[in-house]
C-alpha positions as CSV (number, residue, x, y, z in Angstrom):
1,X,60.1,164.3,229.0
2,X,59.3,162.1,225.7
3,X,57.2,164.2,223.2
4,X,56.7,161.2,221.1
5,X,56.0,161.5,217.2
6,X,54.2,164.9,218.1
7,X,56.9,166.8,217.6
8,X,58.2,167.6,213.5
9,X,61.8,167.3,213.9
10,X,65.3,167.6,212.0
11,X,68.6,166.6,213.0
12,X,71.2,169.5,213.6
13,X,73.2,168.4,210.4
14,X,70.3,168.7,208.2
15,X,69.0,172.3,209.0
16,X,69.6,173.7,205.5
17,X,72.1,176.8,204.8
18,X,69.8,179.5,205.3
19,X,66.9,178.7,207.0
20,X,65.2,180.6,209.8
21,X,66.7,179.3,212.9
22,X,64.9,180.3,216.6
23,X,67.0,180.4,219.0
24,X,65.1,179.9,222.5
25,X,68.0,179.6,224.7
26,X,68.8,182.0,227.6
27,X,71.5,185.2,226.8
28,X,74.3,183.6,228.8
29,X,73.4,180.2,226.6
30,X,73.5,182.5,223.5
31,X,76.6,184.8,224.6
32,X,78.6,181.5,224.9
33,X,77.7,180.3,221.4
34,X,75.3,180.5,218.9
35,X,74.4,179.7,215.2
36,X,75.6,182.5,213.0
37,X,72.4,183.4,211.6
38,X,70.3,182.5,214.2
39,X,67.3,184.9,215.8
40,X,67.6,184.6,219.8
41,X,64.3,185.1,221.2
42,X,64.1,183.4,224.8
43,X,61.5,181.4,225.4
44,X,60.2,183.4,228.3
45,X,59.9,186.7,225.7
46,X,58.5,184.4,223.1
47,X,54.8,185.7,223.8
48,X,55.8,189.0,223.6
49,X,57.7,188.9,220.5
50,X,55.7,186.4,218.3
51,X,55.2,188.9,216.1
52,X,58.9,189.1,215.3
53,X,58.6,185.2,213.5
54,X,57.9,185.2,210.6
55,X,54.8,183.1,209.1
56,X,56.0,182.6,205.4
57,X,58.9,180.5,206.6
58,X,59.6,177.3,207.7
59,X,61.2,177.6,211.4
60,X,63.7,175.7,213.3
61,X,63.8,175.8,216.6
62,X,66.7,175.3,218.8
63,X,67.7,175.1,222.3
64,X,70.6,173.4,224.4
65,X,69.4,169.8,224.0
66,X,66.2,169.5,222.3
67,X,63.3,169.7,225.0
68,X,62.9,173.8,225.3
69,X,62.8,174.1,221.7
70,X,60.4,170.8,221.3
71,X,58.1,172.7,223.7
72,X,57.9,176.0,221.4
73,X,57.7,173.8,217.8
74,X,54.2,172.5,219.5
75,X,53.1,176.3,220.3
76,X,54.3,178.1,217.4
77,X,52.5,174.9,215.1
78,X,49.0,175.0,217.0
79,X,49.3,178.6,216.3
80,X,49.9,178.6,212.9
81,X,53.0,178.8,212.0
82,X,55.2,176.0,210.5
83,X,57.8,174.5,212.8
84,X,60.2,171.9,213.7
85,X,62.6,171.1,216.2
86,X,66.6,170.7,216.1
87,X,66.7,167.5,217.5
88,X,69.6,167.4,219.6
89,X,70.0,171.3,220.1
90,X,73.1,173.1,219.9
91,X,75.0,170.3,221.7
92,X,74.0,167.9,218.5
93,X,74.7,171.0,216.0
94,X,78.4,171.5,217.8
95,X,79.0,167.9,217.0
96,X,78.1,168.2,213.3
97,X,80.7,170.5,212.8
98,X,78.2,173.3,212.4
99,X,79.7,177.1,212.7
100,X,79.0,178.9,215.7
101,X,79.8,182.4,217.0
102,X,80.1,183.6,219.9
103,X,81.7,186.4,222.3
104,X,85.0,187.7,221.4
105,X,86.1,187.0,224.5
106,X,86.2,183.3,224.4
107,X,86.1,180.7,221.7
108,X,82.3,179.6,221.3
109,X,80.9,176.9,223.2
110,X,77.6,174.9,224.1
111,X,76.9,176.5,227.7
């Protein structure tokens, strides 16, 4: 699925120290590895827990690849917040070196 120019986007490597990053990814996505700082809200609960984002911050949205989170930058923008997508997902943020946590169990990993 192409979203075209419709979509306000940022690559991985450029999501700056500190911003609000959405994480829309499933738990076992999330339990495998995740941004430090990072908010995990599924995108299936997103509906329910919109009211957990907040509006006087620019959001970053992130998934595995790029499309989920693409998908929820649209929503969250026509509903009045200001979004963009991590273009590339966590699979792009992995390669750019960024940190990621994960379970103690294993060493983090893009799932």
């Amino acid at each position: 699925m192409n979203f075209g120019n419709d979509v306000p986007a940022v690559d991985a490597a450029e999501v700056p120290e500190g911003a609000y990053l959405l994480d829309v990814r499933e738990q076992y996505e999330w339990d495998a590895g995740h941004a430090p700082d990072a908010v995990h809200i599924p995108m299936g609960e997103l509906n329910d827990r919109a009211a957990e984002i907040p509006r006087d911050r620019d959001i970053f949205v992130v998934c595995r690849s790029g499309m989920r989170s693409a998908q929820v930058t649209i929503a969250l923008n026509q509903a009045g917040w200001t979004a963009r997508n991590v273009d590339g997902g966590m699979k792009r943020w992995a390669e750019a070196a960024r940190p990621l946590d994960g379970h103690a169990d294993a060493p983090p990993h893009i799932a």
